[in-house]
N, C-alpha and C positions, 0 to 999 in steps of 0.2 A: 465403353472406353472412358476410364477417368482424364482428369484435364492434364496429371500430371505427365502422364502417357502420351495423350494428344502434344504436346508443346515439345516431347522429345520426336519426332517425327521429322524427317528427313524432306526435303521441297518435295521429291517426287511422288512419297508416300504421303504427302497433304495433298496434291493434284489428284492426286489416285482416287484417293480416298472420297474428295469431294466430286469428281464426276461422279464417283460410284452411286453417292449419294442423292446428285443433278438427277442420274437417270432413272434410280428408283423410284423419286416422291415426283419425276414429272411423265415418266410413263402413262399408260391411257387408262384411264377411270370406268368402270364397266358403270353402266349406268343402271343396268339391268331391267326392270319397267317403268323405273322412276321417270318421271319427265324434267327434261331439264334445267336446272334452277333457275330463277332470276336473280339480275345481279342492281344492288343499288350500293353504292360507293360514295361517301361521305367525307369530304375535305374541306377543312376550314384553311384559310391562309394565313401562316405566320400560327399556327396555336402548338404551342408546346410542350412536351412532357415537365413536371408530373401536373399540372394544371387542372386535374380535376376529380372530384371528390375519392375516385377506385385507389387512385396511389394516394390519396390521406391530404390532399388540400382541404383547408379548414377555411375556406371563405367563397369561392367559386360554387355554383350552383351549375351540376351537368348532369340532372337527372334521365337526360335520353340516355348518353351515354355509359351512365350506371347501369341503366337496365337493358342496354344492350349487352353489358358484360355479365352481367348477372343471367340473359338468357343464352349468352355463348362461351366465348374464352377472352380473354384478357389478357392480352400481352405486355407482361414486365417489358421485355427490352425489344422493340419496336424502333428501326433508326431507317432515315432516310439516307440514300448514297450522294445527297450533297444537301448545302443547310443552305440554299437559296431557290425559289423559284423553279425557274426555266431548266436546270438541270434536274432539280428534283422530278419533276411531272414528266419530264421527258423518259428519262430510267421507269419510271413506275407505269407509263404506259407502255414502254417499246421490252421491259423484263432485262434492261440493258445497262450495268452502271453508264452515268454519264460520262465518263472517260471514253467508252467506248461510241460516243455518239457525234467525234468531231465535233462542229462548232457548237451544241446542243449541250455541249456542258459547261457554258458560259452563260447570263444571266442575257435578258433581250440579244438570241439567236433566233436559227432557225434547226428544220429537224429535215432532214432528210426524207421525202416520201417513200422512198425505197425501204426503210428499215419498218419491219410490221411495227405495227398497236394492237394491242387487245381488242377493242373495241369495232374495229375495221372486219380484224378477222372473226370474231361474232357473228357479225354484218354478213358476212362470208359465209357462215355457217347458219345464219336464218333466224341472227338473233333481230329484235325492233331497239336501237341503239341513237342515244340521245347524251347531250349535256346542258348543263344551265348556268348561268353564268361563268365564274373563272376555271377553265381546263388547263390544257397546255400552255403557257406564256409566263410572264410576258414574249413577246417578240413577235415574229413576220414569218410567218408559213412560205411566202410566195417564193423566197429564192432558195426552200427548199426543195421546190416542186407541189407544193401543196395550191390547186385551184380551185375546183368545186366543191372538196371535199376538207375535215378535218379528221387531226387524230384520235378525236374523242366521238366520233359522229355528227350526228345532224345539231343542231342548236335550237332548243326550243325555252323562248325569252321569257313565256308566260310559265315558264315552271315543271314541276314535275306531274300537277296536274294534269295540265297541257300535252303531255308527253304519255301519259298512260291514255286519255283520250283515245292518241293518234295511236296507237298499238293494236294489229290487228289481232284480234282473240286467240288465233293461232299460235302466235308467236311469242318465246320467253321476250324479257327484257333486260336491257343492259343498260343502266342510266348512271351520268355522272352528276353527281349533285355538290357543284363548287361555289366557297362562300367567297366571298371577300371579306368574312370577319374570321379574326381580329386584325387583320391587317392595318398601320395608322392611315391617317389621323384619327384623334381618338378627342370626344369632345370634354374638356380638361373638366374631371369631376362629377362624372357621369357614373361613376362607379358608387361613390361615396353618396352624391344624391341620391339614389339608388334603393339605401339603405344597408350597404356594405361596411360593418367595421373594419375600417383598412386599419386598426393597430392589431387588428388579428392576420392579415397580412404576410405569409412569411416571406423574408428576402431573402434572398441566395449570399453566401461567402463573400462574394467582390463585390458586394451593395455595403456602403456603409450605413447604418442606423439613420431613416431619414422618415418622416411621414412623406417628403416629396413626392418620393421615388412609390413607397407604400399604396399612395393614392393615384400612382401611376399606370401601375399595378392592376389595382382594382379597377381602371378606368378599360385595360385590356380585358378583365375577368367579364366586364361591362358586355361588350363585343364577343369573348364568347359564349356565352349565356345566349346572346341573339342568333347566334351558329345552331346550337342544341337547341333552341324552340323550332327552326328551321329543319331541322331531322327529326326532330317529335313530329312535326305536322305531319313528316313525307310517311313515316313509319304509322300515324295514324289511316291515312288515305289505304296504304299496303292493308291494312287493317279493315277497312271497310268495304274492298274489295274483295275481300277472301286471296288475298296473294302475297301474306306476310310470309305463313309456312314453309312455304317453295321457295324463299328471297333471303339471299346472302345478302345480309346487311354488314356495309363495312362504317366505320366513323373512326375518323384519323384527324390529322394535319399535316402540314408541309414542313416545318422544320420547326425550330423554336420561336419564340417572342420575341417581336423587334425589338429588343432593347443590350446596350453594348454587352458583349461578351456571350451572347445567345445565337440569334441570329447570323447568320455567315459567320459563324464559328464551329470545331470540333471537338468543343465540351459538349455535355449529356448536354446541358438545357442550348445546344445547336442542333445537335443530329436525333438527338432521342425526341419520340414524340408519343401521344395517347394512341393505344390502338385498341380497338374492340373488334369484334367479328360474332353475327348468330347468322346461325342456318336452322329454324324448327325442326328444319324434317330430321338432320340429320345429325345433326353436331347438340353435344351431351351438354349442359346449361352448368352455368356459376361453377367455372374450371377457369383457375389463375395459371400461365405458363411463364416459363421461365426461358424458353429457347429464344436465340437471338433470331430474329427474323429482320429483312432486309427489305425495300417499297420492292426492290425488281422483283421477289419472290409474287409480288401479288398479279402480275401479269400471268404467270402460270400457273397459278392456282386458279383463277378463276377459266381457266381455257380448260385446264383438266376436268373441274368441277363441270363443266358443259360440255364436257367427250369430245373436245376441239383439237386438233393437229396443234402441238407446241412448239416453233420454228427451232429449229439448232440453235440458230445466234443469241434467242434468249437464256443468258446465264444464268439468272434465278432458278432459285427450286422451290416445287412447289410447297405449298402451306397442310394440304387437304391430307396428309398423314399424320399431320397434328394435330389438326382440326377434328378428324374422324375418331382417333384415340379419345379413351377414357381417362387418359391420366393427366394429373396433378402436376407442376411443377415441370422439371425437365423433362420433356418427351423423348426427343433423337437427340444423341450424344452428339450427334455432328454439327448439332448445330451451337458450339459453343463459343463463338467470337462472331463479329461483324465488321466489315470494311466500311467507309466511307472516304468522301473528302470532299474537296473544293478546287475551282481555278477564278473566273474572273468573275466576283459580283457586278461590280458596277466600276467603271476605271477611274478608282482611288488612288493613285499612284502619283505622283509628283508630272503635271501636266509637260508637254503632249504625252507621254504614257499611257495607253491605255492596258496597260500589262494588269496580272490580277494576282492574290496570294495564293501559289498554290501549293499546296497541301494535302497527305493521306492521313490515314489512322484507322487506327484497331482497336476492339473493345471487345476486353471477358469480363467475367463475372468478377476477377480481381481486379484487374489493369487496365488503363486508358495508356496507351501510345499514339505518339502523333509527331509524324514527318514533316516538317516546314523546305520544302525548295529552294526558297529563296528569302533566306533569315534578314535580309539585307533593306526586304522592303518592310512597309507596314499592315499590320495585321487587318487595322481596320479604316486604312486611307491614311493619306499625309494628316498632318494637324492642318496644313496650309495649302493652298493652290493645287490642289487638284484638278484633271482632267475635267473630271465631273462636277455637274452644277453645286452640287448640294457642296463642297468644299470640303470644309472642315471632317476626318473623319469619314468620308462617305459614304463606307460602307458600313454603316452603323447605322439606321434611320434616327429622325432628329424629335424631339421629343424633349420632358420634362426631365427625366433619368440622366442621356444623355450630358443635357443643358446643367443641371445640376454638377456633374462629374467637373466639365470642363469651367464653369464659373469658379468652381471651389478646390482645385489641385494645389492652389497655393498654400493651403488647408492640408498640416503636417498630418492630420489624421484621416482624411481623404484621397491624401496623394498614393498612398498603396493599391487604393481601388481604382481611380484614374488611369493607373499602370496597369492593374490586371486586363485593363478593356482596352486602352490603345497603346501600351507602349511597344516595342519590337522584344519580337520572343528567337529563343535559339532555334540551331538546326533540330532537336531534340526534343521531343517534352513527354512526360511518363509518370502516370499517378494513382497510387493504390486507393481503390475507390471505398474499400470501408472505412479509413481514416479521413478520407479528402471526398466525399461525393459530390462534392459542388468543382471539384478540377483547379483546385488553388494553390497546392504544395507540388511543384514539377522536380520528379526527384530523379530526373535523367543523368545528375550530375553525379549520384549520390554513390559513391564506388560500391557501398552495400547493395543498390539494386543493378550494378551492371551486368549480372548472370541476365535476371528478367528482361532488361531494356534492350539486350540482343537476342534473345531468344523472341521476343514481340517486333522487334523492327525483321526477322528474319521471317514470322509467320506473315508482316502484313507483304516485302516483298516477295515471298512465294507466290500469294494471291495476287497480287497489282502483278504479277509475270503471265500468272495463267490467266488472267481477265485482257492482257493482251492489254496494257495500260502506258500512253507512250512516252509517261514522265516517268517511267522505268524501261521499258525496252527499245528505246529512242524515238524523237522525234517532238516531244513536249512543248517545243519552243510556240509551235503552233496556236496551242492553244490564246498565247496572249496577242496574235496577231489576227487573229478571227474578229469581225465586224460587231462593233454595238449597236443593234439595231432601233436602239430609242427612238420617239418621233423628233427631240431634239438633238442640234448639230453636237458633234463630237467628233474629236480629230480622229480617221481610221487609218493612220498612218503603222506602219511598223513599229510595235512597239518597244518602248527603253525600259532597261530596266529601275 
């Protein structure tokens, strides 16, 4: 089915069509003698698409990640179902957008025990299941019901070493292996000392010409470069154990680069991010794909790929029919667009408020579309007095970029970038990505593109209907009245708008 085809499709002939789809690629995986994989999963915090050398950055160094793609597939468009933390990891464990996760899709929540995780059901099925440092969070398991246990498994501090140790010889493995780089702070120049030419550096559209920001940059590229020495190591150990072959190696990130306009935003460099995936035994080497793939899909792909029972409630579909495939570029037709979005990063919002921006959006291979809720508030915090400590902005992390923007707005030829990162945007935004790939030209206004801008606001409400999403089929208010679990005080009153 071409795209032109798909976009004339009727709500119920996209619902249709996408279960049909759900229950194909998650259906059960004959394993046949093989024994069943091992699973290692690789996430950095905050690192974002195209940041590293497969999509053509010219200054970053991510050789593990090269040759993970180079020995599996490579996914062009790779997008998380929300560009913050705690929803993000929550969706990519439970196979569930965060909308559908109650307070879970708010940044420091909690997660419902009741709802599976991958890793648990594993567990369940006989895998040896571990994590290391950052998994699920930030936030507080406890008043989701979560005591003895996590959603990621056991915790083992000393490492992935540590963790293969304690595995007994029987048993696959299922490890999460989470950074805390690049996550800030970031030690100002670390990149450049380094040996980094930050004037080779490129900046995105709503960066104005700065070495500042350049070197700010590089100072993130800094942190992840220590991410990928940290998956070389794991993948060499895989390696001198004899248990590379058998092991789904994943290496990703959580959303984009703290820096404004990225980060808790639904431009590419927010939701889009690096993904790479080898399986030796099975999966065909140095294959670039094109289909859109979503984090909830990876929960059921790794349950199929282990001949594991895949709950109902996860919506994702699995990976492992693309993965298995021999081909090039676009695989399955259906997988031509991606949902995302956001509700409450951090309570930015004009103090006591802890209300959040919330927001959906869709993305093809032409178009970004994206729903704003409530045009009224700010995209990335008040300028002033905000709930939350950090103030100015809050939902932006603080930084030299940032600092920069707001020291020099006064600045006739920075004041257009200052705007594209905090000022208030419409209910609408819509933008053709081979003329605009950085999401800078919002032509939702533009009477020439009103055919597109309703036929995409019409594809992403079909899907926010069938995902059962309750900023579309009632009840949304919710989400901004749901508790900030920080260890610091914050009003949890009812939120204003």
């Amino acid at each position: 089915m071409n795209r032109r085809n798909f976009l004339k499709l009727s709500g119920s002939s996209l619902a249709l069509l996408a279960m049909q789809s759900c229950a194909k690629s998650n259906s059960v995986y004959d394993l046949g003698d093989s024994p069943r994989p091992n699973i290692l999963f690789c996430i950095a915090d905050d690192w974002g698409w195209p940041h590293a050398q497969s999509y053509g950055d010219p200054v970053v160094n991510t050789d593990t990640f090269d040759q993970i793609a180079k020995q599996g597939v490579l996914f062009e468009h790779a997008y998380v179902s929300s560009p913050s933390c705690t929803p993000c990891r929550g969706a990519l464990l439970t196979g569930q957008y965060h909308w559908r996760l109650k307070e879970n899709a708010n940044l420091w929540s909690t997660l419902d025990v009741n709802i599976p995780t991958y890793p648990l059901l594993l567990e369940k099925s006989g895998y040896h299941v571990g994590y290391w440092r950052k998994s699920w969070g930030p936030g507080n398991l406890q008043p989701g019901g979560y005591t003895d246990t996590h959603p990621a498994g056991t915790n083992y501090p000393k490492g992935f070493q540590q963790f293969l140790e304690a595995k007994p010889a029987s048993k696959p493995f299922c490890f999460w292996l989470g950074s805390s780089d690049p996550h800030r702070a970031y030690k100002k120049g670390s990149g450049k000392d380094s040996g980094m030419d930050i004037s080779k550096v490129p900046l995105p559209a709503f960066y104005p010409d700065s070495d500042e920001i350049r070197s700010d940059i590089a100072d993130y590229y800094w942190e992840v470069q220590r991410f990928n020495r940290d998956c070389g190591d794991a993948i060499k150990l895989l390696k001198e154990t004899g248990q590379l072959e058998n092991t789904i190696v994943v290496m990703t990130g959580d959303h984009g680069m703290p820096f404004p306009r990225c980060k808790g935003n639904l431009y590419d460099m927010g939701v889009r991010v690096p993904m790479a995936i080898q399986w030796p035994a099975k999966v065909k080497p140095n294959r670039r794909v094109d289909d859109f793939m979503s984090f909830v899909d990876l929960a059921p792909t790794f349950l199929q790929a282990a001949g594991a029972k895949i709950p109902a409630q996860m919506v994702g579909r699995s990976l492992l029919p693309t993965l298995l495939s021999k081909k090039q570029g676009m695989v399955d037709p259906a997988r031509a667009n991606v949902i995302f979005g956001r509700e409450r990063h951090t309570p930015a919002q004009k103090s006591p408020s802890i209300a959040g921006y919330p927001s959906r959006g869709i993305r093809t291979k032409k178009y970004l579309y994206i729903r704003n809720f409530a045009p009224n508030r700010w995209p990335a915090g008040v300028p002033e007095g905000a709930t939350h400590p950090m103030n100015n902005f809050s939902d932006c992390d603080n930084g030299p970029t940032k600092k920069y923007l707001m020291d020099n707005n006064s600045d006739p030829k920075v004041k257009p970038y200052y705007d594209l990162c905090f000022a208030k945007r419409p209910a609408e935004e819509l933008y053709e990505i081979a003329t605009d790939p950085d999401n800078i030209k919002n032509l939702a206004a533009n009477p020439k593109f009103a055919g597109i801008k309703s036929k995409m606001s019409k594809m992403l409400t079909d899907q926010l209907t069938q995902t059962a999403d309750p900023r579309i089929i009632g009840g949304g208010e919710i989400f901004d009245q749901y508790p900030y679990r920080a260890g610091y005080k914050i009003n949890n009153a009812k939120a204003k708008p």
